[in-house]
C-alpha positions as CSV (number, residue, x, y, z in Angstrom):
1,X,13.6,-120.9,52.8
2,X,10.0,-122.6,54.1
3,X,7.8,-119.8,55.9
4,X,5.6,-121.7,58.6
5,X,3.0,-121.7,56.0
6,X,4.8,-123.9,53.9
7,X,5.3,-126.2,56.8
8,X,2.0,-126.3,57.6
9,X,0.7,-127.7,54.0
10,X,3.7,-130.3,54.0
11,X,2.5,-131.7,57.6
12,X,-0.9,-131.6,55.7
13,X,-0.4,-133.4,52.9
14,X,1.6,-136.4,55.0
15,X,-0.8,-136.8,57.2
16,X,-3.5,-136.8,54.9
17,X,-5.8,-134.0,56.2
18,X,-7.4,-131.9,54.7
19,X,-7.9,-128.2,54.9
20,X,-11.4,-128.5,56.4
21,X,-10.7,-131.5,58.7
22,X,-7.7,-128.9,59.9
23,X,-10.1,-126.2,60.6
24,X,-12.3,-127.9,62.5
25,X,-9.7,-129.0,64.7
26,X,-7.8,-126.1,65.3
27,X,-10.9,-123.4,65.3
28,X,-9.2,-121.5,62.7
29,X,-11.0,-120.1,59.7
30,X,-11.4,-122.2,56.5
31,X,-11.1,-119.0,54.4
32,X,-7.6,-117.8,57.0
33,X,-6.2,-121.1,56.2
34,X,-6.9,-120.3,52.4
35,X,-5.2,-117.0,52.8
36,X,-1.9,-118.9,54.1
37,X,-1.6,-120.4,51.0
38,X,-2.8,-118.2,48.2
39,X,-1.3,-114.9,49.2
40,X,1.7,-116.7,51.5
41,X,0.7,-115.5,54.8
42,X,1.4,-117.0,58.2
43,X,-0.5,-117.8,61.0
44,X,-0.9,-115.3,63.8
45,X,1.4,-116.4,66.4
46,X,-1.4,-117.5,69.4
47,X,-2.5,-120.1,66.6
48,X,0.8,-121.9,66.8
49,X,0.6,-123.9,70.2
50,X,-2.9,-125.5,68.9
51,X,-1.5,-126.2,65.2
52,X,1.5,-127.9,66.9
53,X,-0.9,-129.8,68.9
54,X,-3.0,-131.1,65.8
55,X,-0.1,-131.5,63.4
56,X,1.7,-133.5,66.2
57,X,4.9,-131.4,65.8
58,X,6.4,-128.7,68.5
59,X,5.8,-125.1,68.0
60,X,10.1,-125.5,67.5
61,X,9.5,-127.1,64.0
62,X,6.3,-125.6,63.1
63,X,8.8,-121.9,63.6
64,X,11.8,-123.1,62.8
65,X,11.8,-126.0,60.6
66,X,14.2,-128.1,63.2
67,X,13.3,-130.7,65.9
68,X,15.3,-130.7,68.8
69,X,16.4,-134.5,68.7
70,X,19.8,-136.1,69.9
71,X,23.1,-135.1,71.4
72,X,24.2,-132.4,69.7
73,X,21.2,-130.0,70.3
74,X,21.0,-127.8,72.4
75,X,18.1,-127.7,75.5
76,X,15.6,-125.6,75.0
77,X,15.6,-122.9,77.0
78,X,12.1,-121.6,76.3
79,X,8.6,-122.7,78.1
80,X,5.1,-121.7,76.1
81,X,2.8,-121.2,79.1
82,X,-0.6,-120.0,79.6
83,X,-0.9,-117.1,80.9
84,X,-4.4,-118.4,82.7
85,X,-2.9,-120.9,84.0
86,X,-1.5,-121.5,87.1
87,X,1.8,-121.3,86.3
88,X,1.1,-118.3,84.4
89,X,-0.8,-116.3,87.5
90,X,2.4,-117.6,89.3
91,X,5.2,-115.3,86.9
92,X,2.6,-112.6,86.6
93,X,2.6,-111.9,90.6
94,X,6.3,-112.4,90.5
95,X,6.7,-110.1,87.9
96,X,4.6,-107.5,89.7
97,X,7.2,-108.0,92.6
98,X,9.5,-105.1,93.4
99,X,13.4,-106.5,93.0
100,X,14.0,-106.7,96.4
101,X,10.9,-109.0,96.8
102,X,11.7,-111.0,93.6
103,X,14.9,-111.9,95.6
104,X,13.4,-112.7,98.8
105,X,10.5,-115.1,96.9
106,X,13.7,-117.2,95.1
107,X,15.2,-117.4,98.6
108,X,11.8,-119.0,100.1
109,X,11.6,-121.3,96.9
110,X,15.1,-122.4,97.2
111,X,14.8,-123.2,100.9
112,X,12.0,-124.7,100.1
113,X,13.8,-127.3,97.2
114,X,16.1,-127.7,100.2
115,X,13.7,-129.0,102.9
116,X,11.8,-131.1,99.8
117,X,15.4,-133.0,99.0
118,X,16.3,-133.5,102.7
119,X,12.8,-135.2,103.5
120,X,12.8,-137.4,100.5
């Protein structure tokens, strides 16, 4: 079985990078990306969203070694957000929530998709 390592160094080679050109695009350490390969590490995982980025594939493949093409996959059920973002402020206030206030917040939002579909 291919460890995300292994991935990495195939997506490499096809596209013709190298292992320098890669570290100066992703930020990572020239001697880390070394360490992938001779002692068959993996990346830490808050590397993966900018080596999917660089390598052009998802963070999917890069994990799994699948793409999620044609009918019969299934959706992905997963979003990668930043928790800086502001998205990511947004689930960390409604996480904070008590229940009962988690409950009345997806009321408001749903009224709200209600009023957005009936004025379009």
């Amino acid at each position: 079985m291919k460890t995300i390592s292994d991935r990495i160094f195939e997506l490499l080679k096809e596209r013709g990078m190298s292992q320098k050109e890669f570290a100066q695009r992703t930020g990572i350490a020239e001697s880390s990306i070394s360490d992938w390969k001779k002692k068959k590490t993996n990346p830490v995982s808050d590397k993966i969203l900018i080596i999917s980025e660089v390598l052009g594939v998802s963070p999917y493949y890069l994990l799994s070694g699948a793409e999620h093409r044609g009918e019969r996959s299934r959706e992905n059920m997963l979003y990668v957000i930043s928790k800086d973002s502001e998205l990511g402020i947004l689930i960390e206030t409604y996480q904070s929530l008590e229940t009962g206030m988690q409950k009345k917040l997806q009321g408001y939002l749903e009224a709200l998709a209600d009023l957005n579909k009936s004025e379009e």
